[in-house]
DRENDO-1510 file (C-alpha; in Angstrom, 1 decimal, always signed):
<recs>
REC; n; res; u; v; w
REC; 1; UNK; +0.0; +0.0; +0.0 .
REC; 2; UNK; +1.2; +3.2; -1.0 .
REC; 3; UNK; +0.7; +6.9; +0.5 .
REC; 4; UNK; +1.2; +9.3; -1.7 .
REC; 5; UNK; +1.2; +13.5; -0.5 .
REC; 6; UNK; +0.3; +16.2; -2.7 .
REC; 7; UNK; -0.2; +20.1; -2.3 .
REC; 8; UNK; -1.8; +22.5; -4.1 .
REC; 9; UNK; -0.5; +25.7; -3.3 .
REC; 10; UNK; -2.7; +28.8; -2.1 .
REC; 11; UNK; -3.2; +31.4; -4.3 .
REC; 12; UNK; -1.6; +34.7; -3.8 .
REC; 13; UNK; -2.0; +36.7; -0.6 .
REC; 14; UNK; -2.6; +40.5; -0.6 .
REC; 15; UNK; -2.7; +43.0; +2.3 .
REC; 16; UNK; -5.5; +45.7; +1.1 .
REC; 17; UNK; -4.8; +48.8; +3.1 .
REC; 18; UNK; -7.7; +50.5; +4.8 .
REC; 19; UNK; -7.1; +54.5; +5.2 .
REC; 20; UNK; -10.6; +54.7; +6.9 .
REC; 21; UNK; -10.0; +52.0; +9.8 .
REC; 22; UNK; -6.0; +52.9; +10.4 .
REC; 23; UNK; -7.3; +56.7; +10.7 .
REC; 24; UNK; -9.9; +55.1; +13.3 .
REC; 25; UNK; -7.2; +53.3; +14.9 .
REC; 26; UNK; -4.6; +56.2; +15.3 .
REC; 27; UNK; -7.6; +58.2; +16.8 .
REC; 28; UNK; -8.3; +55.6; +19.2 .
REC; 29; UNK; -4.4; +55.2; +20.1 .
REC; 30; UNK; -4.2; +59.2; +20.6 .
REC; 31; UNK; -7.5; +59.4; +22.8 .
REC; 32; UNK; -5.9; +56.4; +24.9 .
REC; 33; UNK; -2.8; +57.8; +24.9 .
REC; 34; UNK; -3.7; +61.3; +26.1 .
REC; 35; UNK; -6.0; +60.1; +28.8 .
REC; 36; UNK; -3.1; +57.9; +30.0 .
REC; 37; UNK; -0.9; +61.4; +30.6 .
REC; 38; UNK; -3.6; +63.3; +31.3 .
REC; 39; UNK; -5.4; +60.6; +34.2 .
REC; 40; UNK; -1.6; +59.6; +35.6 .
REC; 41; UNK; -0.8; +63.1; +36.5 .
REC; 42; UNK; -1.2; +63.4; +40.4 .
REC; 43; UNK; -1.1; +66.8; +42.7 .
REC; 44; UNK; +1.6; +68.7; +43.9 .
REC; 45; UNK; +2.7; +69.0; +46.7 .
REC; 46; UNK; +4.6; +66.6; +47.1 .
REC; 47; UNK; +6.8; +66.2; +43.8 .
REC; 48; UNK; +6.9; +63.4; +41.3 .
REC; 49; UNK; +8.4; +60.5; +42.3 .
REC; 50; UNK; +11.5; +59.8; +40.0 .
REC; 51; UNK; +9.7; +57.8; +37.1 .
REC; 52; UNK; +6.2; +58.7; +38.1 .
REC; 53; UNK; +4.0; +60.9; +36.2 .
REC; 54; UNK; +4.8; +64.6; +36.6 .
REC; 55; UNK; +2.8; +66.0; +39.3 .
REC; 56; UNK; +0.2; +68.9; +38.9 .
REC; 57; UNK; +1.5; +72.7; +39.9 .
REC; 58; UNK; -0.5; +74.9; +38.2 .
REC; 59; UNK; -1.9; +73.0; +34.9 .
REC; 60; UNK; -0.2; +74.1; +32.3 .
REC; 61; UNK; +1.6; +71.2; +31.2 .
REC; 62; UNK; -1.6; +69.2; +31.9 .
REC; 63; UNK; -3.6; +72.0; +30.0 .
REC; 64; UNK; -1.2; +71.7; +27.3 .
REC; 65; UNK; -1.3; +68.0; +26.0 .
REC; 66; UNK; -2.3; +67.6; +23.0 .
REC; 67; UNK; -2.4; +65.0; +19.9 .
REC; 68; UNK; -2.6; +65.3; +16.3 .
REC; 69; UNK; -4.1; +62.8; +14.1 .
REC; 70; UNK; -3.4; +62.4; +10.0 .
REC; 71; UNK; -4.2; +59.4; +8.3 .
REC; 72; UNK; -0.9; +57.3; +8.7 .
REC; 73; UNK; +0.8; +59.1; +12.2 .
REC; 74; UNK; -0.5; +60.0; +15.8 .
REC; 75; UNK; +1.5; +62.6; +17.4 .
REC; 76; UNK; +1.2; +63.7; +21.3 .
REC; 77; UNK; +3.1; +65.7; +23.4 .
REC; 78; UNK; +3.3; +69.5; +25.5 .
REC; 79; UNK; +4.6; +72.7; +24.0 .
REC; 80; UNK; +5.6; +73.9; +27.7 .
REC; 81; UNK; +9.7; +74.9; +27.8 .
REC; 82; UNK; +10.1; +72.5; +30.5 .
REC; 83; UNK; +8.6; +69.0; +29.1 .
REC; 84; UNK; +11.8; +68.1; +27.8 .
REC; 85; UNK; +13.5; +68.6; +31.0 .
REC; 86; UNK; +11.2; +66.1; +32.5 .
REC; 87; UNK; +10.9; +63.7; +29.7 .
REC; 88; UNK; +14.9; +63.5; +29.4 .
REC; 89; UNK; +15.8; +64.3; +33.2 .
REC; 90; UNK; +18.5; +67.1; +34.1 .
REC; 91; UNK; +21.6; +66.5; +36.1 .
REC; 92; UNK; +19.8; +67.6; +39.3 .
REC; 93; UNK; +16.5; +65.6; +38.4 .
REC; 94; UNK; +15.9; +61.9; +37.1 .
REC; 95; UNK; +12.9; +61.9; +34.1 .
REC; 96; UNK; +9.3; +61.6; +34.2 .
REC; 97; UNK; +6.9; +59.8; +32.6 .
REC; 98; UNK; +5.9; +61.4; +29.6 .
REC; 99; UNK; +4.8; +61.6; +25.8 .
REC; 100; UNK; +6.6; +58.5; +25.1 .
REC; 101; UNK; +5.2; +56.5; +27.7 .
REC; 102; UNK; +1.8; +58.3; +27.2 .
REC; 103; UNK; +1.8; +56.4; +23.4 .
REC; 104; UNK; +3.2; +53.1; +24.7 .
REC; 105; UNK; +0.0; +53.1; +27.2 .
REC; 106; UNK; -2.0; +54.4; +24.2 .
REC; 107; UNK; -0.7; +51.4; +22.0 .
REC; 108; UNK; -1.6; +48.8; +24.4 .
REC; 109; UNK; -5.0; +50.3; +25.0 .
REC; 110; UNK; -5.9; +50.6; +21.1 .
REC; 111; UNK; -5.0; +46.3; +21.0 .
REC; 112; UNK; -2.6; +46.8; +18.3 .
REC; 113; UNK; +0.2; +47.5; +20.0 .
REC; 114; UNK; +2.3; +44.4; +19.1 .
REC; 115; UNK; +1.6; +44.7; +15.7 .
REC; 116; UNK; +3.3; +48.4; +15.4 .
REC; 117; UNK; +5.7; +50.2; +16.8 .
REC; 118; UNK; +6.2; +53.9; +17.7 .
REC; 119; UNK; +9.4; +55.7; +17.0 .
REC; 120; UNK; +10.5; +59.3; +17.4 .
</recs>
């Protein structure tokens, strides 16, 4: 008795891209991603914990927070002088939690987050 194998291949495979539901996507990422800055802020005083969240003084940061949305990028981040001294830390003052870990929340939240990747 013989066994005999034979395959028949698939046919060809194609990825149709969907502006409408990647627009829907990104905006989904940037709401999530903005409440996730936005609702991790806590009150000052005392300071941020090294790593935490910046804590709120007066609101400005927290008032300034914004995203932008096109139809293949989500951006989010502050406009206040002193964001990028807490996103990268100074020499008297280790960084905060901020845009960047804002998006990574975002990503996670919007259930694609292993399928993409963000980058600066």
């Amino acid at each position: 008795m013989n066994i005999q194998f034979s395959f028949v291949p698939w046919r060809p495979f194609y990825a149709r891209k969907n502006d409408a539901e990647i627009k829907s996507w990104l905006q989904r990422v940037a709401k999530a991603s903005e409440a996730a800055f936005k609702g991790g802020m806590g009150n000052y005083p005392p300071a941020s914990a090294p790593g935490a969240w910046p804590n709120i003084r007066t609101g400005n940061l927290r008032g300034s927070i914004r995203t932008v949305v096109t139809n293949d990028s989500m951006t989010i981040g502050s406009n206040m002088h002193y964001s990028r001294w807490l996103r990268e830390g100074t020499s008297k003052m280790v960084r905060r939690k901020m845009s960047d870990n804002a998006l990574k929340a975002g990503m996670s939240a919007g259930r694609l987050g292993h399928w993409v990747e963000w980058s600066r």
